[in-house]
C-alpha positions in Angstrom: -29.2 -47.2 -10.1 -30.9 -43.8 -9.1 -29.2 -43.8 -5.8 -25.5 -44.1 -7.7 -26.3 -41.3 -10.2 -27.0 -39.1 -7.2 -24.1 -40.1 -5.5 -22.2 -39.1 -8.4 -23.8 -36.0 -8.4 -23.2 -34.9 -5.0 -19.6 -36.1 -5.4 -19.0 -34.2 -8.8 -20.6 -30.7 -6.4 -18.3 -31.0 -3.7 -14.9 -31.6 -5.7 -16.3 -28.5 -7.8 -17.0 -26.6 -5.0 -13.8 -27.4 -3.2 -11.7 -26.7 -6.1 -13.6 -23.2 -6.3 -12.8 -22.3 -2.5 -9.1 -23.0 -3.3 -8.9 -21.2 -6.7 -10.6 -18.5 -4.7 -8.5 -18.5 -1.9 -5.4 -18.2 -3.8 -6.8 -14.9 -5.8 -7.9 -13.0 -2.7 -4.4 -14.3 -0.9 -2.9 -12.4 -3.8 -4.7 -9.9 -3.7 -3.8 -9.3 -0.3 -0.2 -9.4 -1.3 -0.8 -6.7 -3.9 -2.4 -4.4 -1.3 0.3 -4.8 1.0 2.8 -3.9 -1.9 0.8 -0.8 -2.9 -0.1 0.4 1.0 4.0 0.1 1.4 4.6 1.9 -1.9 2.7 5.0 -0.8 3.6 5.0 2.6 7.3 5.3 1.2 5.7 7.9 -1.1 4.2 9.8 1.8 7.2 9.8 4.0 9.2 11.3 0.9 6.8 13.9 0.5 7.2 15.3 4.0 10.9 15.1 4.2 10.8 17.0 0.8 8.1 19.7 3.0 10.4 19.5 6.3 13.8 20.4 3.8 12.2 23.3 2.1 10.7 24.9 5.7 14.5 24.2 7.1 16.0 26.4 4.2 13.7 28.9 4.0 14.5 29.5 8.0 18.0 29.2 7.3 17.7 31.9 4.6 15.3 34.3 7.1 18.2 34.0 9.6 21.0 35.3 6.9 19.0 37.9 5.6 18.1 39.4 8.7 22.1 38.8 10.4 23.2 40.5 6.9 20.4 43.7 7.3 21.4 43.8 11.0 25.6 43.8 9.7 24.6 46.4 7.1 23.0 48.7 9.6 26.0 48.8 11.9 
């Protein structure tokens, strides 16, 4: 009788303990998934940010160029 109660026992632990390592396998899997989302959404972010940077040096060379071609016309 003592042996079956502790047979129980140790059966009753490992389903419980199995059933944790998959509930707990499926959180940090989606975890994962979320950080992936979020590393991608600021990457995007980041790569915006120095376009926006790279347009705004572009014009303000563009607009060095035509003020100095329009002094050097103006001189003449």
């Amino acid at each position: 009788m003592n042996i079956n109660i502790e047979f129980y026992d140790i059966c009753y632990f490992m389903v419980g303990f199995i059933l944790a390592v998959i509930v707990l396998g499926f959180y940090v899997f989606k975890l994962k998934k979320e950080i992936k989302t979020i590393k991608r959404q600021y990457e995007k972010k980041s790569i915006g940010a120095d376009d926006s940077s790279l347009r705004v040096k572009t014009l303000e060379n563009k607009i060095k160029t035509l003020e100095a071609a329009l002094k050097k016309q103006t001189e003449q």
